[in-house]
N, C-alpha and C positions, 0 to 999 in steps of 0.2 A: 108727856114731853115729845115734839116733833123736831127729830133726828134728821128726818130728811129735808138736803140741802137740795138745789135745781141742778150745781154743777160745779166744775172746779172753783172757780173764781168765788161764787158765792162762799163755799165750805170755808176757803182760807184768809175772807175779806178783811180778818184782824189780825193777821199776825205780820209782825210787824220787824226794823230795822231793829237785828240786835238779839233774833230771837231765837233759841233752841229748839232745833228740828230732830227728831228722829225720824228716816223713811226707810221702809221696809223692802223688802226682796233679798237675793242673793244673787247675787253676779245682776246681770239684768235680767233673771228669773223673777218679775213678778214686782218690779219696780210699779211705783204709783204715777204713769205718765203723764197720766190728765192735771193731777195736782204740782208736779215739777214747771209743765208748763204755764200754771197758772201762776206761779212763784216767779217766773221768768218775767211773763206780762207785767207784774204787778210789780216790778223794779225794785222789792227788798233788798237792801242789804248788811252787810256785818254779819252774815248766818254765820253761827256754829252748827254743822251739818254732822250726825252718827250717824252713819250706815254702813253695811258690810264692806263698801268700795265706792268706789266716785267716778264710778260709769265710764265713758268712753269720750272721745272730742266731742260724739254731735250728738251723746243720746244722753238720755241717765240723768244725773248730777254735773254732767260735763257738760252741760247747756247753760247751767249755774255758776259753773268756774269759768266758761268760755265770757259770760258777760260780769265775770268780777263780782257776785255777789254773796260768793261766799269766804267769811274770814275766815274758821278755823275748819278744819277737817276731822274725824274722830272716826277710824277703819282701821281693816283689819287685811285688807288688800286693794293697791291702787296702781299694778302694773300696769292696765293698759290705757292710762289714758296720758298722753303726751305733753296736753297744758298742767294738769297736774303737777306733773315734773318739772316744767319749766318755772311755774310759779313757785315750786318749794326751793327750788333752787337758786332760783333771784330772792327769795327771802318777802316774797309776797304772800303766800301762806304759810298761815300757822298749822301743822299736822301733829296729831297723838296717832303713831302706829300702835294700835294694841294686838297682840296676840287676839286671836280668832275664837278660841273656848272663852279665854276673859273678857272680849266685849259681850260674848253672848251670856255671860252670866250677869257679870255688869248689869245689862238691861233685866235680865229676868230679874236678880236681885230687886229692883225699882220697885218691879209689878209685884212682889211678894212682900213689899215694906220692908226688907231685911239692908240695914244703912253700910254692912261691909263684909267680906268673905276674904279666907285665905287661900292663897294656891302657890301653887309650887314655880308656875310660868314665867319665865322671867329674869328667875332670882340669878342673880350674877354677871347680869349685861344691865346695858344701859336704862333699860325697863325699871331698875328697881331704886333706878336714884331717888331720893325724897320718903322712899315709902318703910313703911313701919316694915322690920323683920320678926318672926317670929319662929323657933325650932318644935316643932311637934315630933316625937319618936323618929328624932335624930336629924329630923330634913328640913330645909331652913322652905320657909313660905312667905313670898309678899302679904300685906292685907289690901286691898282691892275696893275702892267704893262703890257703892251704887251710880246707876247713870238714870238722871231725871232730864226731861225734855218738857218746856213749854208746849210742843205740839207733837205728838205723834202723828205719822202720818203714812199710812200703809194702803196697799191695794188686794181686795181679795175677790174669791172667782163668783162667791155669791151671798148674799149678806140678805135681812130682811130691816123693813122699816123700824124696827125693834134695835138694829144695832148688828143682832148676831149672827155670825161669821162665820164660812165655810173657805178653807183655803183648797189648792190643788198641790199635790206632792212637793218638791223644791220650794215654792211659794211659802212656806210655811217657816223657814229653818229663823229667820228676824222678824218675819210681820206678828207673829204670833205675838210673843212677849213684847217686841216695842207696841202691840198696840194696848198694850196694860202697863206702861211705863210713862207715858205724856201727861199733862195735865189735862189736855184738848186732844179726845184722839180723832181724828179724821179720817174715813175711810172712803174708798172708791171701788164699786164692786162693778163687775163684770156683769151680772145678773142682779136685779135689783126684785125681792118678792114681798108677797104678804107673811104678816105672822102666821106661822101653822104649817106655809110651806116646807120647811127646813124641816128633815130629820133630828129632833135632839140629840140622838146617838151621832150623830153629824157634823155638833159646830163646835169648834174649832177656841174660838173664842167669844164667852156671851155678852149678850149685847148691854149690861151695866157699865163697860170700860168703854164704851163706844158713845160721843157724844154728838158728832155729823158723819151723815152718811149721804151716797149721790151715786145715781147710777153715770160708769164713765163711757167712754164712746171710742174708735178707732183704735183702736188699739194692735201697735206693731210688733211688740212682743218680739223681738231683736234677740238674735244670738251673740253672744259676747263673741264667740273664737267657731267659724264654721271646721270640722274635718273632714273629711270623706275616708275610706279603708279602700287602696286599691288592692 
């Protein structure tokens, strides 16, 4: 089976108006840029988008909300980007704020077939409206569903034509599990090798979940929030 795609555009050529995304990073740690922009060009929309946050006005996911194409949102933080805000508060997107451990289990859930889990997060605000309660040794716990995606779509720092996947620190804390969560996972590595290259004791996630990969290009790698310590 040949995984390898030439580039963004070719990897994402079928996903389509209406379709379930999962993309990978944390904060804009490790975001998948090449395929965001590819998504941009390629004018889908109706997306329901899962990712840890929805990037910033002009990078990220915020390139995606800047030209309206995506419907629902599904995070776990979206402080800093501005249309964000304005669009949920005109009542133009649709947003699931979920707590941060429960989307990330949420997706691992997916990758491991398991269809629901309990937790404790939540219960007794507005999180827990609609959802099943349950008391275990005294403490009440929502039940929590799996989160499935028509496309995963993550970026990692080196990957081989096989699929499998080496991330770099931070990069790893959502690509990981959404890219075993998608029906379609799509990947854009940094470093693009042969089988053999890769340490076994190494990758991250192997290359069976993995069904387009491409090596990506330019890459700006943007800090969400600069500080300095004077």
């Amino acid at each position: 089976m040949n995984k390898v795609f030439a580039n963004a555009d070719e990897a994402i050529r079928d996903i389509g108006d209406g379709a379930v995304l999962m993309l990978g990073g944390f904060g804009l740690c490790g975001i998948p840029e090449n395929s965001i922009a590819a998504l941009v060009r390629k004018g889908i929309k109706d997306l329901t988008c899962i990712s840890n946050n929805a990037g910033v006005d002009d990078f990220g996911l915020g390139l995606l909300l800047k030209t309206r194409q995506i419907r629902k949102m599904m995070s776990s933080y979206v402080g800093e980007n501005a249309e964000f805000e304005r669009q949920l508060l005109a009542g133009e997107l649709e947003v699931d704020l979920i707590p941060q451990g429960t989307l990330a289990t949420r997706i691992q859930m997916a990758g491991m077939g398991i269809p629901a889990f309990f937790t404790p997060a939540g219960y007794g605000t507005e999180i827990a409206e609609g959802k099943e309660v349950r008391v275990f040794d005294g403490k009440h716990y929502l039940m929590e569903m799996a989160l499935h995606a028509d496309f995963s779509i993550v970026k990692a720092w080196k990957g081989d034509t096989m699929g499998n996947l080496v991330f770099r620190k931070t990069t790893r804390n959502y690509s990981v599990p959404m890219a075993k969560a998608g029906n379609v996972t799509i990947v854009e590595v940094e470093h693009l090798v042969q089988p053999g290259e890769l340490d076994p004791d190494q990758i991250h996630v192997p290359g069976i979940y993995v069904h387009r990969i491409f090596q990506g290009s330019n890459y700006e790698k943007r800090i969400e929030r600069k500080t300095v310590k004077i």
